[in-house]
Every structure is written in C-alpha cells, then in structure tokens.
FITI-103538 format. One record per residue (C-alpha): residue number from 1; residue in one letter; x, y, z. Coordinates in nm, 4 decimals, padded with zeros to 6 digits. Layout:
@k:NUM, r:A, u:X, v:Y, w:Z
...
END
This chain:
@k:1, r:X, u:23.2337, v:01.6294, w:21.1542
@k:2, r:X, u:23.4933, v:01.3569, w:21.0864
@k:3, r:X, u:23.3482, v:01.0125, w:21.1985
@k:4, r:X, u:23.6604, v:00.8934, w:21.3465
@k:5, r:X, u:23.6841, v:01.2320, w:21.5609
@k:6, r:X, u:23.3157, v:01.1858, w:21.6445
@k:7, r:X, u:23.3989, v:00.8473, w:21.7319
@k:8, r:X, u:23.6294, v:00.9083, w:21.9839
@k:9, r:X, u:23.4888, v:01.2360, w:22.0982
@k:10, r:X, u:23.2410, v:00.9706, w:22.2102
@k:11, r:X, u:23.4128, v:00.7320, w:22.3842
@k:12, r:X, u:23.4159, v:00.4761, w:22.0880
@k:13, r:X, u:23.8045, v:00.3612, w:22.0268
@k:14, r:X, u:23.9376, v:00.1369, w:21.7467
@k:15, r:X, u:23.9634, v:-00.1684, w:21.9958
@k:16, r:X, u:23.5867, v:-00.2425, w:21.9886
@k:17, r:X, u:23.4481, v:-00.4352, w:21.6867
@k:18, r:X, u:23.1527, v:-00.2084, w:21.5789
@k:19, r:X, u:23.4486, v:00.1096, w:21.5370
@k:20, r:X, u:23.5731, v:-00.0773, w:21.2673
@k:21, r:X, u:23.2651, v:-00.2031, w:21.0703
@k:22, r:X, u:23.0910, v:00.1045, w:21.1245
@k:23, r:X, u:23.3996, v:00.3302, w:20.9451
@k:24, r:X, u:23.3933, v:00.0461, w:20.6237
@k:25, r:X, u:23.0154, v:00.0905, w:20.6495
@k:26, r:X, u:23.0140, v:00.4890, w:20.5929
@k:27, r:X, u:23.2318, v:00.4472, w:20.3048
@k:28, r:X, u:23.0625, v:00.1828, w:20.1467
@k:29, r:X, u:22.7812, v:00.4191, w:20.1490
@k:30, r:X, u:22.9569, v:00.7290, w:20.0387
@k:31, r:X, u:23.0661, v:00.5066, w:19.7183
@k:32, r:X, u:22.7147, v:00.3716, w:19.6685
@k:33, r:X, u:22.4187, v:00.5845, w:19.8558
@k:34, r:X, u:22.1544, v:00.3355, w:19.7537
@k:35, r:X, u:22.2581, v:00.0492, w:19.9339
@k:36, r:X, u:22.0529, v:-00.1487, w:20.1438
@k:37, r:X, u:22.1569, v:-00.2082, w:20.4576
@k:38, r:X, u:22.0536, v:-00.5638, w:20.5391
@k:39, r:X, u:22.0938, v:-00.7532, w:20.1772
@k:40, r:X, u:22.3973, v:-00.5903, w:20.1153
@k:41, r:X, u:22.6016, v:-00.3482, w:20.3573
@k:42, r:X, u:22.5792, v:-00.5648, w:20.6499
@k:43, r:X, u:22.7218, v:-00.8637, w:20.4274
@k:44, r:X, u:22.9744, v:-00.6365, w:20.2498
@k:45, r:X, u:23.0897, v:-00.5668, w:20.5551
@k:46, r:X, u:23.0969, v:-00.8509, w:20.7123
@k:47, r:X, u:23.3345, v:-01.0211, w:20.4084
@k:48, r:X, u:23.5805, v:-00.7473, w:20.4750
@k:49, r:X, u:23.6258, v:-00.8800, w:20.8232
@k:50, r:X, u:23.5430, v:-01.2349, w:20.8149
@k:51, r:X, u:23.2296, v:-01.2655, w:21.0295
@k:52, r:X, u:22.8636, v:-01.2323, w:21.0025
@k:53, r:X, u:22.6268, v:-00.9854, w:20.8706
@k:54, r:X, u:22.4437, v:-01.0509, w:21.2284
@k:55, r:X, u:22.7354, v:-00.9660, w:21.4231
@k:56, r:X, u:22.8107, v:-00.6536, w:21.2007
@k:57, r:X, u:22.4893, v:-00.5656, w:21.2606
@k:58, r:X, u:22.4688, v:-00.6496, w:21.6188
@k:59, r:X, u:22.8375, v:-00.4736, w:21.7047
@k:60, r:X, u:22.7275, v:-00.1590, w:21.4974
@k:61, r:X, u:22.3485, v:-00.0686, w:21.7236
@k:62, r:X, u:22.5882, v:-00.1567, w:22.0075
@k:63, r:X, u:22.7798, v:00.1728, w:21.9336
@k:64, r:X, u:22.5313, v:00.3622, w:21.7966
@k:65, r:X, u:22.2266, v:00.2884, w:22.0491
@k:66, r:X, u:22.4468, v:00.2168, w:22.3817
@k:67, r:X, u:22.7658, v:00.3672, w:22.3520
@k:68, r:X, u:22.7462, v:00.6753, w:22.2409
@k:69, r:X, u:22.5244, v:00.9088, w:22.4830
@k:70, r:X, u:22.2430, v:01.1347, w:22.3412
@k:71, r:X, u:22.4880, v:01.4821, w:22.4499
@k:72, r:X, u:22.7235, v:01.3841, w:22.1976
@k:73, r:X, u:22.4138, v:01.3053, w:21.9303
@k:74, r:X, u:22.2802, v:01.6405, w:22.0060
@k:75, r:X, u:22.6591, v:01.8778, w:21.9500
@k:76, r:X, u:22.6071, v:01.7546, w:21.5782
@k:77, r:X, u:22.2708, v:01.8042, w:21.5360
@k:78, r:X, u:22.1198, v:01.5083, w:21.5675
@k:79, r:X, u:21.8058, v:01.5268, w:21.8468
@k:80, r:X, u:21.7222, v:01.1525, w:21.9021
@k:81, r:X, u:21.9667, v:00.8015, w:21.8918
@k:82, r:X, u:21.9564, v:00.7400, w:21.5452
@k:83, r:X, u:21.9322, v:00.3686, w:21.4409
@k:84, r:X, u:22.2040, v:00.2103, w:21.2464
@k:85, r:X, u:22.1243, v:00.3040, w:20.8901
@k:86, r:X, u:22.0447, v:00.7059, w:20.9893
@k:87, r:X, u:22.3951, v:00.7126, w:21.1941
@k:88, r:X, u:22.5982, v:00.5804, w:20.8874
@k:89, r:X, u:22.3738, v:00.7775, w:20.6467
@k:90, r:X, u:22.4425, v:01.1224, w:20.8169
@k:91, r:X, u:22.8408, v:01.0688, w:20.8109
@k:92, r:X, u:22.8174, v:00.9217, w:20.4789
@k:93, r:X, u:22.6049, v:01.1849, w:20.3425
@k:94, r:X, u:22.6081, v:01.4841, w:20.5491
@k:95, r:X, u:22.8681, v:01.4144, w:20.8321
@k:96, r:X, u:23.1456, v:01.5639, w:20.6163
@k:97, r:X, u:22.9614, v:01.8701, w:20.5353
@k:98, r:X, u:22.9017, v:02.0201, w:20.8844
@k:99, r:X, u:23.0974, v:02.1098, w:21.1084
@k:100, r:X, u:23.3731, v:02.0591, w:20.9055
END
C-alpha cells in the first residue's frame, strides 16, 4: 500500500503538517532502517522543514493516533494504532510490499 494513497484513503490530505513530515520520515527510513527516531529522524526532519523535532513529533502521533481511525489500520493489516515509529516502519519497510 502506497503511503500517500493510505493517507488519503484516511482522511489525511497534504494541507496538515504531520502529511508532510510523516512522507520525508518513511523515506528517511527506507534510505537508512536503523535510524532512531528521537536523536535523529525527528531532527532530520524537522531541518527539512524548518521547525522542531517536538513539533515533528507532536504533528506526526497527531495523524497516526487521532486521525486516522482503527478501520483503516485494520484493511492493511495492522490490528492496533500503531505509535509513530511502527506506522513509519511498516510503510518504510513493509508498506510497499503488500497490497501493492
């Protein structure tokens, strides 16, 4: 499943912060797997669009913990809202595998 199609599948568009950071965020994974989320995705991130690592952080769980409803979670095979790091993991890693 693409993340952007997942994405707005969802409900999540392109005009809400987290959209943005969290599509940098799965490729910034998919180039380096073993990054760490808070010492260096989150900041990575957050150079790319001139704010904080908090707010990246904080605009990111937004989408994945409030936005997006558990249905949605479940059509891709995921049983439970993920937290930050296992949403951007599973389209990094496996996302683009399934489905797809």
């Amino acid at each position: 499943m693409d993340l952007r199609k997942f994405l707005l599948e969802s409900g999540v568009y392109p005009n809400l912060k987290g959209y943005n950071f969290l599509i940098d965020a799965v490729k910034l994974v998919k180039q380096n797997p073993s990054i760490t989320l808070t010492k260096h995705l989150y900041p990575t991130v957050a150079k790319l669009h001139n704010t904080t690592a908090s707010k990246v952080e904080r605009a990111m769980r937004h989408i994945v913990s409030t936005r997006i409803k558990l249905s949605n979670y479940k059509k891709i095979g995921i049983e439970s809202i993920p937290t930050n790091g296992e949403f951007i993991w599973f389209f990094a890693v496996i996302g683009g595998k399934k489905n797809g």
